[in-house]
RODO-2510 file (C-alpha; in nm, 4 decimals, decimal comma):
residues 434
     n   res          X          Y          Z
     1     x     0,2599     0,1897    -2,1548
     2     x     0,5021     0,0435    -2,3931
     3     x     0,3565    -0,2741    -2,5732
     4     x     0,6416    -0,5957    -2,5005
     5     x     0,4997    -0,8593    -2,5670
     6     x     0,1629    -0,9818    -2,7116
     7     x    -0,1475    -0,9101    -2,5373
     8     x    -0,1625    -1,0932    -2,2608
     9     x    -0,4543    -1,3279    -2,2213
    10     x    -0,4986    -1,2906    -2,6079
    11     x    -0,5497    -1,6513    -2,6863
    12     x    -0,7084    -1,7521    -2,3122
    13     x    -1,0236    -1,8774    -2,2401
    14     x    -1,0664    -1,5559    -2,0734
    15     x    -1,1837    -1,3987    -2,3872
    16     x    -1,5069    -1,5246    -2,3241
    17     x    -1,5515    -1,4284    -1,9466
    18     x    -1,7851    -1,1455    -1,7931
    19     x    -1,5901    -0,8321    -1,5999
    20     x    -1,7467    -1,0183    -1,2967
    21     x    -1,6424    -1,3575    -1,3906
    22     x    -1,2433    -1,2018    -1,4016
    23     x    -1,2773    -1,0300    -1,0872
    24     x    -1,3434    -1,3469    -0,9401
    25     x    -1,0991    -1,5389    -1,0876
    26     x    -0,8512    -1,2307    -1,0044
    27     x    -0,9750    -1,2966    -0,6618
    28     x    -0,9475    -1,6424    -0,6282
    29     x    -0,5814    -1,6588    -0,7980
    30     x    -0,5184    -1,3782    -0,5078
    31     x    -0,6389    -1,5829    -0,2349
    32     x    -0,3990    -1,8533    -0,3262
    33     x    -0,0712    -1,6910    -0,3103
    34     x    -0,1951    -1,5456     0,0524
    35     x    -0,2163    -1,9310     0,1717
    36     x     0,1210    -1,9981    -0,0141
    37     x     0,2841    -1,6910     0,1536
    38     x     0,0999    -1,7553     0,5052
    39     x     0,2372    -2,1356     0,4785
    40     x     0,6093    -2,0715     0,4117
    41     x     0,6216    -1,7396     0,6941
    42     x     0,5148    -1,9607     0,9675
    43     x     0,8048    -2,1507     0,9713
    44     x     1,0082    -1,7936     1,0148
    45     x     0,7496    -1,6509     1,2615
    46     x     0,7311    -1,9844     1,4792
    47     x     1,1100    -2,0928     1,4926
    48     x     1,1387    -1,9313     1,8404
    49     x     0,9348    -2,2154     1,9633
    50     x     0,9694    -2,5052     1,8180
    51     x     1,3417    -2,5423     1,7491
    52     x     1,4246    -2,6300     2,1310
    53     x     1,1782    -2,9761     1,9799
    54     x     1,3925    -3,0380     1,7042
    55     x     1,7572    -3,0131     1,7935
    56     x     1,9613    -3,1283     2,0860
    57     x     1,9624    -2,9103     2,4035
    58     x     2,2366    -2,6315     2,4938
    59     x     2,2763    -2,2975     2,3403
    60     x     1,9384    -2,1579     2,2212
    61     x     2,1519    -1,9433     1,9833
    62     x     2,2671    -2,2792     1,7795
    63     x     1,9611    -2,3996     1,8248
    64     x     1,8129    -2,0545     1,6565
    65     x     2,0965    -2,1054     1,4044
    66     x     2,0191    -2,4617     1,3221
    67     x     1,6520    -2,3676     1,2400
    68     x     1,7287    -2,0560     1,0429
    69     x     2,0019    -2,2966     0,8200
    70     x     1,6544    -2,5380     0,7673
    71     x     1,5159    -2,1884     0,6746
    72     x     1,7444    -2,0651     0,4174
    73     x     1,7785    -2,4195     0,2715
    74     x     1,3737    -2,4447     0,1835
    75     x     1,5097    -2,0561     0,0462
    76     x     1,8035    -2,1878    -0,2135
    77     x     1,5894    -2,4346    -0,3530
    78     x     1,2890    -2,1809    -0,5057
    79     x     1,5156    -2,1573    -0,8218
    80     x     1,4000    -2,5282    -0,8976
    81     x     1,0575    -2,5172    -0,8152
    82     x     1,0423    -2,1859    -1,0459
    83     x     1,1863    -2,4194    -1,3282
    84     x     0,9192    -2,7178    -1,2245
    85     x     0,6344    -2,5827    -1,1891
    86     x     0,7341    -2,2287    -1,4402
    87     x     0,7487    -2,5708    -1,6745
    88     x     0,4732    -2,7074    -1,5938
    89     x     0,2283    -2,3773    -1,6094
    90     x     0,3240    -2,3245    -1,9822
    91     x     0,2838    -2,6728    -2,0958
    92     x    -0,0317    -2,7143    -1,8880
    93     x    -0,1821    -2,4261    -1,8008
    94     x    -0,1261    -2,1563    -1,5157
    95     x    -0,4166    -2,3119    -1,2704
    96     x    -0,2926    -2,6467    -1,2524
    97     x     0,0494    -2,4848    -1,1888
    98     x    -0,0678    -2,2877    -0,9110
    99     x    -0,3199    -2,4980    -0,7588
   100     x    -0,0487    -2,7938    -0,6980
   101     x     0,1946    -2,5839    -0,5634
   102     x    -0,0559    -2,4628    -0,2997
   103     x    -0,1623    -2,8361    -0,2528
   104     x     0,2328    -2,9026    -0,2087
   105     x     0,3093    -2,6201     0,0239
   106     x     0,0118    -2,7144     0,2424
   107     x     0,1591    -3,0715     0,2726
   108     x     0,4799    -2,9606     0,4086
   109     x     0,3050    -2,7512     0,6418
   110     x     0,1001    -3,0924     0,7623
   111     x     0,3723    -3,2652     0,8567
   112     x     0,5702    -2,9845     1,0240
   113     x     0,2716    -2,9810     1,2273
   114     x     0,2763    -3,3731     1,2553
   115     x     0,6483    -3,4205     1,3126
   116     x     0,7395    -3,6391     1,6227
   117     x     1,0108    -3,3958     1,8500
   118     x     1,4226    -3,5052     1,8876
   119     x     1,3418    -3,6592     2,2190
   120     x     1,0714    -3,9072     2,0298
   121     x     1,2843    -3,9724     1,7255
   122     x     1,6425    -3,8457     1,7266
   123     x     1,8202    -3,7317     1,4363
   124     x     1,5406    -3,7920     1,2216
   125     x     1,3202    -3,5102     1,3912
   126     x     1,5689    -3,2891     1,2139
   127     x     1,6164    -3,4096     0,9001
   128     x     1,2438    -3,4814     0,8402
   129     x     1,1789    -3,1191     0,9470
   130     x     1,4535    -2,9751     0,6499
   131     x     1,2434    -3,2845     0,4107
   132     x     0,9474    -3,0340     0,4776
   133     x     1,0621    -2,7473     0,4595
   134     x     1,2349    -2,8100     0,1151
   135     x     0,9104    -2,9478     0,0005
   136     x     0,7893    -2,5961     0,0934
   137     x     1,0445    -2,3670    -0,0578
   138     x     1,0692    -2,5619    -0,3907
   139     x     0,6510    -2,5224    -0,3851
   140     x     0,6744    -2,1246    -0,3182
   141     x     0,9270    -2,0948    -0,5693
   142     x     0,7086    -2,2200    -0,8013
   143     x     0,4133    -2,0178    -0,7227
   144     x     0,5330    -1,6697    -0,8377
   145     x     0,5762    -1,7242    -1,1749
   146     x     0,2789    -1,9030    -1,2726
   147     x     0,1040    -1,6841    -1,0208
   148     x     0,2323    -1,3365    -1,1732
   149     x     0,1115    -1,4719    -1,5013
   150     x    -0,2219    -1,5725    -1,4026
   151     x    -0,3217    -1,2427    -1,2544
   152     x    -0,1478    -1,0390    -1,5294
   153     x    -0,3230    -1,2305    -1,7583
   154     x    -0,6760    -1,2414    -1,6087
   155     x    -0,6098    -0,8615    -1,5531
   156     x    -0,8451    -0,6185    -1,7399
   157     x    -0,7155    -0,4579    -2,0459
   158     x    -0,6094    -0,0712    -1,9146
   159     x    -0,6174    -0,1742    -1,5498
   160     x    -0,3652    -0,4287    -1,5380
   161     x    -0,1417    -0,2625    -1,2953
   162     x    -0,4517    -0,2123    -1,0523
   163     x    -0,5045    -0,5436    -1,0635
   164     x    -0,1810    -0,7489    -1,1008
   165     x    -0,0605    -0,5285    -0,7911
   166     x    -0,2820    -0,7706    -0,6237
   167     x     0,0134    -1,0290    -0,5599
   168     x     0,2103    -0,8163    -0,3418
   169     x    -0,0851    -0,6955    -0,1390
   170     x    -0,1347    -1,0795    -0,0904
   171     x     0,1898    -1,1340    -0,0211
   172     x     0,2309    -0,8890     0,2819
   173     x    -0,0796    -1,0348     0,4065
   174     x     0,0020    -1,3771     0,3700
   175     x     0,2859    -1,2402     0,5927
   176     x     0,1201    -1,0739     0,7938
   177     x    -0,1524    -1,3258     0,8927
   178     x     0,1478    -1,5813     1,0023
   179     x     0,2510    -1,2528     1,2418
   180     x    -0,1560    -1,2279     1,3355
   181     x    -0,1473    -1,6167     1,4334
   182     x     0,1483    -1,5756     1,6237
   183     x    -0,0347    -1,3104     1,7876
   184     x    -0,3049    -1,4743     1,9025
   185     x    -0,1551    -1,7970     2,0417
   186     x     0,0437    -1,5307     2,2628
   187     x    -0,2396    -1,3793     2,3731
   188     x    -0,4284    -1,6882     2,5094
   189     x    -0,1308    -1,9480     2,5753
   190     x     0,1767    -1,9237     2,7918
   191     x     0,5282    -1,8987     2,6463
   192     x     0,5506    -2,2740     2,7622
   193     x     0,2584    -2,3890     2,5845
   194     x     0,3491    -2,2568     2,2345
   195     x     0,6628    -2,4345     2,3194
   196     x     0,5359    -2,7767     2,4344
   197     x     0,2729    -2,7871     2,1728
   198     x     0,0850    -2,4889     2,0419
   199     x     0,3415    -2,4345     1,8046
   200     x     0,1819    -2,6809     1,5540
   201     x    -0,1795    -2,5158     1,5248
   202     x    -0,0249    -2,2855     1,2826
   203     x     0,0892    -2,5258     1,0742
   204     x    -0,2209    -2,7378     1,0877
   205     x    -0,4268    -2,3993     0,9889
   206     x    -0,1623    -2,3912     0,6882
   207     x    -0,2645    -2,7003     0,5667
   208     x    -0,6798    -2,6556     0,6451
   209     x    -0,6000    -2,3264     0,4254
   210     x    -0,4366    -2,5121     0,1462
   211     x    -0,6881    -2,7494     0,0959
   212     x    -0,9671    -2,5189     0,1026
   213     x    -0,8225    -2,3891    -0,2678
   214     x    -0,9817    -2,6723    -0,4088
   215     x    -1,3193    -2,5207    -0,2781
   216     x    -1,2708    -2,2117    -0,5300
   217     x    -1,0880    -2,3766    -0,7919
   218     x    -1,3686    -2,3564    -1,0381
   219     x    -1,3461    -1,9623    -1,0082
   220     x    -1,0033    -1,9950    -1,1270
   221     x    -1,0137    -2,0066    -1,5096
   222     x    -0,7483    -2,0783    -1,7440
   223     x    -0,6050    -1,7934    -1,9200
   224     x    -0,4021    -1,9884    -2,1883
   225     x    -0,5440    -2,1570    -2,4759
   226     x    -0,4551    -2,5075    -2,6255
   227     x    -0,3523    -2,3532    -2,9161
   228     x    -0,1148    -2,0965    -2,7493
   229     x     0,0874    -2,3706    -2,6391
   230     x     0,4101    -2,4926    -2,8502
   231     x     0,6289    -2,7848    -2,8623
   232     x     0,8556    -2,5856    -2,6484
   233     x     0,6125    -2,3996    -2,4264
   234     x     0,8032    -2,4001    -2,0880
   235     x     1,1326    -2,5116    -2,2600
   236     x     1,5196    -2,3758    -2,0869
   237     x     1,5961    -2,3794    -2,5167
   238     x     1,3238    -2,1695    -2,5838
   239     x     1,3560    -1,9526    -2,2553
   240     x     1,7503    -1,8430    -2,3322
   241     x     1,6439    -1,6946    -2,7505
   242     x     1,5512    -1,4295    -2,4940
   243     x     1,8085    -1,3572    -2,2920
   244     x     1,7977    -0,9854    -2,3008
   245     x     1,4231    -1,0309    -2,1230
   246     x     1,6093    -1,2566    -1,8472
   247     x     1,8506    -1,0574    -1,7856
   248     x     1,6436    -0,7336    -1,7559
   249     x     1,4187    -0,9155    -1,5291
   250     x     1,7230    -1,0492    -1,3371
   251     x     1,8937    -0,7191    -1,2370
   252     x     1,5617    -0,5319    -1,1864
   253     x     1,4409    -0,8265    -0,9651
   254     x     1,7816    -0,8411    -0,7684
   255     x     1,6993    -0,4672    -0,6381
   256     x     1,3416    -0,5196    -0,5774
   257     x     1,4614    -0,8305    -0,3409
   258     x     1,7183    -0,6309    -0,1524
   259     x     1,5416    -0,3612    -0,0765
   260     x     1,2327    -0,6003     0,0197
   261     x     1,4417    -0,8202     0,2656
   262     x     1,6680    -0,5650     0,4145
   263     x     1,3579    -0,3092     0,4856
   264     x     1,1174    -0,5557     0,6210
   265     x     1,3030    -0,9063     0,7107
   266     x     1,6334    -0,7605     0,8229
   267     x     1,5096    -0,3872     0,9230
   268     x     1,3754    -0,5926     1,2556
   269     x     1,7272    -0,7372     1,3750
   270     x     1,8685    -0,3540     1,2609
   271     x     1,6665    -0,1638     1,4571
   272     x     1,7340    -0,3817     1,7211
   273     x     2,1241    -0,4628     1,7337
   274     x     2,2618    -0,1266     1,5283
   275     x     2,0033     0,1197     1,6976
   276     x     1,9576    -0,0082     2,0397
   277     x     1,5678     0,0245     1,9846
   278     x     1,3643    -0,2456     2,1751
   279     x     1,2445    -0,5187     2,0482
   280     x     0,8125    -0,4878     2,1277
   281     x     0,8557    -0,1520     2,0217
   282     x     1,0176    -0,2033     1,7144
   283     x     0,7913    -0,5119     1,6190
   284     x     0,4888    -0,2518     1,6391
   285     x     0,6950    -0,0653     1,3926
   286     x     0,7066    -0,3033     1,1713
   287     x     0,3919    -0,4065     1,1525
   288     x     0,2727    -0,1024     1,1176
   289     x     0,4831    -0,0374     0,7967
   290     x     0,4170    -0,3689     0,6534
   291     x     0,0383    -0,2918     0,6637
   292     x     0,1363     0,0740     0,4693
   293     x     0,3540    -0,0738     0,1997
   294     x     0,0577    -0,3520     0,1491
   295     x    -0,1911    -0,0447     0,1319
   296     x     0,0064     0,1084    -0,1434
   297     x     0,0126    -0,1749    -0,3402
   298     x    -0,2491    -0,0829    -0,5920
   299     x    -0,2242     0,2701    -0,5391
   300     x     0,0999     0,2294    -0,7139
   301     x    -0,0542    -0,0491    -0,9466
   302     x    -0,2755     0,2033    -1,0698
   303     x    -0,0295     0,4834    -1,1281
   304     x     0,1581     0,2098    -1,3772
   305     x    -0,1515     0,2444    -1,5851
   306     x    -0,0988     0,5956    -1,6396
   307     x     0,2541     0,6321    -1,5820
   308     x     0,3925     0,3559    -1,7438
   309     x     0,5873     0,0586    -1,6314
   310     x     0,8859     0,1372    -1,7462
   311     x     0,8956     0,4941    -1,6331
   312     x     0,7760     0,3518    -1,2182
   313     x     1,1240     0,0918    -1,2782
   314     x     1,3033     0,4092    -1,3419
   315     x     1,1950     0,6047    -1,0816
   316     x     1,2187     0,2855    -0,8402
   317     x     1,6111     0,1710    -0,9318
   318     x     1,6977     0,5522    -1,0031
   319     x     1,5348     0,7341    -0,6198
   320     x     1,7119     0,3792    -0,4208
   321     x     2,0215     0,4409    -0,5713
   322     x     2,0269     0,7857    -0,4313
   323     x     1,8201     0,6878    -0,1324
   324     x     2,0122     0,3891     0,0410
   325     x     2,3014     0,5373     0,1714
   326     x     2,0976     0,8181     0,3052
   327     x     1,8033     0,5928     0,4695
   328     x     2,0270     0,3241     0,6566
   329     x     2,2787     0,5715     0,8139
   330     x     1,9558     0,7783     0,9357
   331     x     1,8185     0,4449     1,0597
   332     x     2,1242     0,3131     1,2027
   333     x     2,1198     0,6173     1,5151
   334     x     1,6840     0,6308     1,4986
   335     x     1,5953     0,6766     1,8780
   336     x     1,1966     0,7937     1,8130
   337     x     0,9531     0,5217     1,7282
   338     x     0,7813     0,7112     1,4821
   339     x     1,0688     0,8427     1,2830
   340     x     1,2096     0,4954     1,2311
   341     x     0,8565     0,3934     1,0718
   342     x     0,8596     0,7285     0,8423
   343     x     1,2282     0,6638     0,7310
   344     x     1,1182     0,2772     0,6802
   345     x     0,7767     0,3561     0,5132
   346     x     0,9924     0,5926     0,2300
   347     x     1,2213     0,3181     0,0943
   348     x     0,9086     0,0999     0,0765
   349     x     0,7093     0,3755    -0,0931
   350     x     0,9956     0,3584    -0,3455
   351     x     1,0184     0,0110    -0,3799
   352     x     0,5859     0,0246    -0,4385
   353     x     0,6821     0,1283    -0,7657
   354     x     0,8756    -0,1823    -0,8740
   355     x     0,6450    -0,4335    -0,5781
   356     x     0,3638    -0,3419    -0,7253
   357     x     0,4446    -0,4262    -1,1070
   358     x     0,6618    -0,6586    -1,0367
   359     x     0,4884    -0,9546    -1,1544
   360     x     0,3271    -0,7373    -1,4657
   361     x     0,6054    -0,5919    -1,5822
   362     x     0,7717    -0,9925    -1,6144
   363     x     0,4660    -1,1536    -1,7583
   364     x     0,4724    -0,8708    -2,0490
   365     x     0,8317    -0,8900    -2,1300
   366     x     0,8115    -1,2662    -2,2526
   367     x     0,6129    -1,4264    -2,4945
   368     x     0,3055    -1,6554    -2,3528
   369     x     0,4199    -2,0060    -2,4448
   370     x     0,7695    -1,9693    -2,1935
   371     x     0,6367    -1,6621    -1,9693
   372     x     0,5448    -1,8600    -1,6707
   373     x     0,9095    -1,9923    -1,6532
   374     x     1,0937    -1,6585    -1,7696
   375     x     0,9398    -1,4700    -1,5206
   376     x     0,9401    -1,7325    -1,1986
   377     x     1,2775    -1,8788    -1,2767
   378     x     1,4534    -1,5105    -1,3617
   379     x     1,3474    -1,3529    -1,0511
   380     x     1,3400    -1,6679    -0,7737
   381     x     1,7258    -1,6951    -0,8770
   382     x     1,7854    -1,3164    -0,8554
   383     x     1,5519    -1,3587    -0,4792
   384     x     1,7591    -1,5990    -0,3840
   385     x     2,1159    -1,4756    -0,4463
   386     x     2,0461    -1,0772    -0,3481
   387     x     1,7430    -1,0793    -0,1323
   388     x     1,8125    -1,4558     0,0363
   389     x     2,1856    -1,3436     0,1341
   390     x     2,0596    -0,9501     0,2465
   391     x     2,0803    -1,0656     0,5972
   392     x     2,3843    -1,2371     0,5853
   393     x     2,6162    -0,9589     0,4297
   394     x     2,4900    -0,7029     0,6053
   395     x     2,5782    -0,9095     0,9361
   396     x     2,9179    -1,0068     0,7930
   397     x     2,9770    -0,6419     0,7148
   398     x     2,8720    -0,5592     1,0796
   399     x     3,1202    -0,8110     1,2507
   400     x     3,3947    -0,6966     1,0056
   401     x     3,3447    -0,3172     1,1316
   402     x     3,2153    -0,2248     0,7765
   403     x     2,8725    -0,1599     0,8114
   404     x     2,8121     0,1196     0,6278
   405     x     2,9924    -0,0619     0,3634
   406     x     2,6454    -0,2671     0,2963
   407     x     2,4306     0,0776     0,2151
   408     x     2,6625     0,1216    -0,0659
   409     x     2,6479    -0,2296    -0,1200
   410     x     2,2144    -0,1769    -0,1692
   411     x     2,2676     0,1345    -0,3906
   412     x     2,5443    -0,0563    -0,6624
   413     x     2,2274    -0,3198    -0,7163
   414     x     1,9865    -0,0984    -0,6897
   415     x     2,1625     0,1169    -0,9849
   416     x     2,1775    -0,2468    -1,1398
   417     x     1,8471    -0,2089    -1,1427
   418     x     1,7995     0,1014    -1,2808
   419     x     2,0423     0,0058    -1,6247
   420     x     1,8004    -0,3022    -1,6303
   421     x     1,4905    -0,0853    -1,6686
   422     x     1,6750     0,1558    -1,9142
   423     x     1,7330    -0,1333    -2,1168
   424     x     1,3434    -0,1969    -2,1348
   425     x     1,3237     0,0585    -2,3799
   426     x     1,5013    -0,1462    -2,6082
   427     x     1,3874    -0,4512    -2,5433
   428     x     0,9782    -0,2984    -2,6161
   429     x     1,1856    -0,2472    -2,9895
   430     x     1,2780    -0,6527    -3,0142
   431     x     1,0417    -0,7409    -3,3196
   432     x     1,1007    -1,1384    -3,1674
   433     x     0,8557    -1,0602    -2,9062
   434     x     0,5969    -0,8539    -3,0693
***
C-alpha cells in the first residue's frame, strides 16, 4: 500500500496498548457508530406511522412528503456537524468527538419519542419534530469523520483494512437493526397500534442505546497524543493547504454515495414503481442484499491489505463506470426475485471495494492534526449533494420521460471517481504530507 500520510496512530496513546486492548477499543468505537446509524434510520424506517401524528389530516402522500422534507433537512445539515465535531476531534481528541455525538443523536431520538402529536400541540408538533431531527443529522454528520479516524487509527499496523472495514459493517447493521425493530413491532402489534403509539418504542430504544456508550467508554482509548495536536489542529486554514487531499476525497466520496443510495435507499422505490415488482417481495430482497454487502465488508477490507487502496478505488470508480448503465436498464424490466438480488448484490460487490476503505483510505490521505475534519467534512458534503439528491434526480428524470438518462448520470460520477483515485498516485508523492 502506498504510504500518504504519517503512520497513523504514531503519536497515540495507543502505542502502549496490548493487541487485546485495540481489539476492544476497535470494538467499542464499532459499537458506537451502530447506535448512531440505528438512531438516525428509525426516523426513515418509522415515517409510515407516525407522520399522520405530526401533520394535519388529508392526503397521506403530503403527509409522507412533509416527513421525508423533515428527513432530508436533518440530511443537508451533516456538512456542519462534520465541521463541529471534525473540529472538535482534532483539537480534543477522537473519543470525546464521538462519544458526544452519540450522546447528541440519542437526545434527538428521546424527544422524537417524547413529542406531544398535532392534535395536542398544533404547529409546534411539527416544528419541534424538524428541531430533532436536525439535532440528529448535524450529530451523524459528525460521527464519520472522527469515527473513520478512530478505527483507522486504533487499527493494527498491516491489517488496517480488515479492521477499519468495520464502519461499514456497522453501518448496514445499524440499518438494519432499525429494519429488525420495525419488524418486530409488526409482528406483535396491529397496524393501528404502531400508529397510535408504538411508533415511539423505537425511538426510546435509540436513546437507552445511546446512553449505554458511556458504559464502554473506558474501552475506548484515545489514539492522538497531546503533543500531536497544533495550534491549528481542526482548523478550515489549515484544512484547505491540502486541497488536492479534499478534493480527491470529494469526487471519490461522491461515487461511493451514489452508488450507496441509489442501490440500497432508492433500489426499493425502483423495483417497485419502474419494475412493477411487489413491494413484500422486494423488501425481502433487500434485506437480503443489505446483509451480503455488510458480509463483504471485511472480506474486501482485507483484500486492501494486499491489494492496495489505491488499486480497490480503481477498480471500484473504473468497473461502475462501465457497470451502471448496464445494471439499471437490466433492473429496470427484472421480473424474478432472485435475479434482481444477483444484479443488486454486483454493484454492491463493486462498491465493497471503495465501502469498505472508505474511511481508511480518508484518514491516511491527511495529516493527523486536521484528519478528523478533512475526512468528515470532505465526504458528508460530497454525501449530501450526490448521494442525498440520488432519489430526487432519478425521480425527476422519471417524470420528465428520461430515465435512463440517470444511469448515465451514475456512470459520469462514478468516472469522477475513478480520475479522483488516479490522482492518489500523486498525491502519495506530496512531500507536505509525508
Amino acid at each position: 500500500m502506498t504510504v500518504i500520510a504519517p503512520a497513523l496512530a504514531a503519536e497515540g496513546s495507543l502505542r502502549q496498548l496490548s493487541y487485546r486492548q485495540r481489539i476492544r477499543a476497535i470494538l467499542a468505537g464499532s459499537a458506537g457508530n451502530l447506535i448512531e446509524w440505528y438512531d438516525f434510520y428509525a426516523y426513515a424506517f418509522m415515517a409510515l406511522y407516525f407522520a399522520p401524528s405530526f401533520f394535519p389530516e388529508g392526503d397521506r402522500t403530503a403527509q409522507l412528503l412533509n416527513a421525508a422534507g423533515i428527513f432530508a433537512a436533518g440530511f443537508l445539515i451533516r456538512p456542519i456537524g462534520a465541521w463541529f465535531f471534525g473540529r472538535y476531534a482534532d483539537r480534543h481528541g477522537r473519543r470525546a468527538a464521538m462519544i458526544a455525538s452519540i450522546l447528541m443523536i440519542g437526545a434527538g431520538s428521546l424527544v422524537i419519542g417524547l413529542l406531544p402529536t398535532y392534535e395536542a400541540i398544533g404547529a409546534w408538533a411539527p416544528a419541534l419534530l424538524l428541531v430533532a431531527r436536525l439535532v440528529q443529522g448535524f450529530s451523524t454528520g459528525g460521527q464519520y469523520g472522527p469515527a473513520a479516524t478512530y478505527l483507522s487509527e486504533a487499527a493494527i499496523a498491516g491489517r488496517r483494512g480488515f479492521f477499519a472495514s468495520f464502519q461499514y459493517v456497522t453501518i448496514m447493521a445499524g440499518q438494519l437493526s432499525a429494519i429488525g425493530m420495525l419488524f418486530v413491532l409488526q409482528q406483535i402489534l396491529s397496524g393501528e397500534a404502531i400508529r397510535d403509539w408504538a411508533w415511539r418504542i423505537p425511538f426510546f430504544v435509540g436513546a437507552a442505546l445511546a446512553a449505554s456508550v458511556l458504559l464502554f467508554r473506558r474501552a475506548m482509548h484515545e489514539t492522538v497524543s497531546e503533543q500531536a495536536r497544533k495550534p491549528e489542529s481542526g482548523s478550515l486554514r489549515g484544512l484547505v493547504r491540502h486541497p488536492l487531499a479534499i478534493l480527491v476525497v470529494m469526487s471519490i466520496s461522491s461515487g461511493g454515495a451514489i452508488v450507496l443510495y441509489t442501490f440500497t435507499t432508492y433500489m426499493q422505490n425502483f423495483l417497485v414503481n419502474t419494475a412493477g415488482m411487489n413491494i413484500e417481495v422486494v423488501s425481502v430482497v433487500m434485506i437480503s442484499a443489505m446483509v451480503t454487502f455488510m458480509v463483504l465488508q471485511p472480506v474486501f477490507g482485507a483484500l486492501s491489505d494486499w491489494l492496495g487502496r489505491r488499486n480497490c478505488l480503481l477498480l471500484f470508480g473504473g468497473l461502475m463506470t462501465f457497470a451502471a448503465v448496464p445494471l439499471l436498464s437490466a433492473l429496470e424490466t427484472v421480473s424474478s426475485p432472485f435475479q434482481a438480488f444477483l444484479l443488486i448484490v454486483t454493484a454492491l460487490t463493486i462498491l465493497s471495494f471503495y465501502s469498505s476503505i472508505s474511511g481508511l483510505f480518508k484518514s491516511e490521505l491527511f495529516p493527523v492534526h486536521i484528519r478528523a475534519l478533512g475526512v468528515g467534512l470532505a465526504h458528508n458534503v460530497a454525501a449530501a449533494v450526490f448521494g442525498g439528491s440520488a432519489a430526487y434526480v432519478a425521480l425527476f428524470l422519471k417524470r420528465a420521460g428520461h430515465e435512463s438518462w440517470f444511469y448515465w448520470y451514475v456512470a459520469a460520477v462514478c468516472f469522477a471517481a475513478f480520475i479522483g483515485a488516479i490522482l492518489i498516485n500523486r498525491l502519495s508523492r506530496d512531500r507536505s504530507l509525508a
